[in-house]
C-alpha positions, 0 to 999 in steps of 0.5 A, a space after each residue: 949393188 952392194 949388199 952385206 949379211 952378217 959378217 960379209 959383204 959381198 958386191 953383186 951385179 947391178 941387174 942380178 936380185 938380192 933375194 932374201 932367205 928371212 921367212 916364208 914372206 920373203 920367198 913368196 915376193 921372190 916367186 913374184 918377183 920371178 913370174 913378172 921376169 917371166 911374164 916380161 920376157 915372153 917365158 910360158 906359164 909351165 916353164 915360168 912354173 917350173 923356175 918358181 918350183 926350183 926357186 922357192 924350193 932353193 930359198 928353202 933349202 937355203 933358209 933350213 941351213 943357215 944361208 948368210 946371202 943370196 943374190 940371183 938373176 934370171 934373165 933372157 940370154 941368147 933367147 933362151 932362160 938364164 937362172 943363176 944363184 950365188 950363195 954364202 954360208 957360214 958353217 962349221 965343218 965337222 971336226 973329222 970331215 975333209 970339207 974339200 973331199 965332201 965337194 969333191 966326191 962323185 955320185 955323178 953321172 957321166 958328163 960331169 966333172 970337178 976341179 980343185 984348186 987354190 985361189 987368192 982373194 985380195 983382202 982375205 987371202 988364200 982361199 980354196 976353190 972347187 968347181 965344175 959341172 955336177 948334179 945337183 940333187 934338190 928335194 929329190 930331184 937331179 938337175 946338171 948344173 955349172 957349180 963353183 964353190 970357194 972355201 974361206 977360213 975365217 980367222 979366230 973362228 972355226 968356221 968357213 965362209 962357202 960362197 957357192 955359184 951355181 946355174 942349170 946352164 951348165 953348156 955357158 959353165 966357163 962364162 959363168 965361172 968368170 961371173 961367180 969368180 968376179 962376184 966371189 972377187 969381192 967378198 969382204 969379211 968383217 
């Protein structure tokens, strides 16, 4: 599936939704679109619930700050619940702020750890890529997640595009890792 917001294109896989960041309306048609995933797979009403909470309260997130795109899945994967969500934003980094050290920076615990390198995009060029296991904080609420980040410089403009994958998964961090690359892969900016 190909799907494109604004000045980006991105390809994504086939069984993942492109989840829409528009208004309210679109957020609740993703929660359903969740609940029948869950209800499909056998998934309890109080985890489908709690995947409902964690969705709508990403989607809002998303929205507050200016998300471009959104596409996820969820998905059964070895009997167990898979959530993943890629995310692309255009920001405009402060002009006194190291974005690379902002990803970097830990106010983890233990067990999480972070990468920094540098990555090439056909099509764009060199990009810059963060990734590794983090917590991730969320409305006040800290989840351990598998989290890929790749920074790319739009030309002429002072901005970056962020294409972040992201997944509470984190014990399959390597495999997703290769998803959110190939995914990322495909990024083509107009």
């Amino acid at each position: 599936m190909s799907a494109t917001a604004g000045s980006l294109r991105l390809t994504i896989p086939e069984n993942w939704y492109d989840l829409s960041v528009a208004d309210e309306a679109a957020e609740n048609a993703v929660v359903r679109r969740l609940r029948d995933a869950c209800a499909d797979t056998g998934i309890g009403e109080q985890p489908a619930a709690r995947l409902a909470d964690f969705a709508r309260r990403s989607l809002r997130a998303a929205r507050r700050s200016g998300v471009l795109h959104v596409a996820g899945t969820f998905e059964l994967h070895e009997g167990r619940p898979l959530v993943a969500i890629v995310v692309a934003a255009l920001i405009t980094p402060p002009a006194n702020a190291d974005l690379l050290d902002a990803l970097t920076e830990h106010r983890s615990g233990s067990g999480t750890w972070t990468r920094v390198s540098a990555v090439r995009l056909d099509g764009i060029g060199e990009a810059a890529r963060v990734h590794g296991v983090q917590d991730v904080v969320l409305d006040d609420t800290t989840r351990r997640c598998a989290v890929m980040h790749t920074l790319i410089r739009v030309p002429g403009r002072p901005q970056v595009l962020v294409i972040t994958g992201t997944s509470p998964d984190f014990t399959e961090a390597d495999a997703l890792f290769d998803l959110f690359d190939r995914i990322t892969a495909t990024a083509v900016l107009r």
